[in-house]
N, C-alpha and C positions, 0 to 999 in steps of 0.2 A: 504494500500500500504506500503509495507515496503520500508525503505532507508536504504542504506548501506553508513558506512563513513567509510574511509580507513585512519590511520593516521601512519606516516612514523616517528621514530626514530632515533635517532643518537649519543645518552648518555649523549646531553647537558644539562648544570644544567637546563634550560627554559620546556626541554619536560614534567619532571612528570607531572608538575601544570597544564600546557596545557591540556598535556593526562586527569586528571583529570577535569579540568572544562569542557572538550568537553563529557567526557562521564556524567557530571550531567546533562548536557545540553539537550542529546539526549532525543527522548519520546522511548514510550514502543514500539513501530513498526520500531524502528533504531535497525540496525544491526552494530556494533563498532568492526573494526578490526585494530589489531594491529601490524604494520610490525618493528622489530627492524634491522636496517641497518647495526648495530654493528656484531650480532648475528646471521644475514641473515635466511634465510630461506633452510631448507634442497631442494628443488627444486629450488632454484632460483627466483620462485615467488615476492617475494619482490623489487627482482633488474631488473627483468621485467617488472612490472606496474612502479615502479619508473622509 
């Protein structure tokens, strides 16, 4: 079964490490997407699931 984790951005000094420890964390059947709030998303995407 795959899982997907969705993790939201926003350029504070706290995200890379986070971003970082959540993706050493995941196993091999996690799917890790990364939304930057700053830099949004060409369709909107990111400011729609947020």
């Amino acid at each position: 079964m795959n899982r997907k984790i969705e993790i939201f951005t926003a350029g504070w000094p706290l995200c890379d490490p986070v971003v970082k420890m959540v993706q050493g964390l995941t196993c091999d059947s996690c799917e890790v997407t990364l939304y930057d709030m700053i830099k949004l998303c060409d369709d909107n995407t990111c400011l729609n699931k947020a």
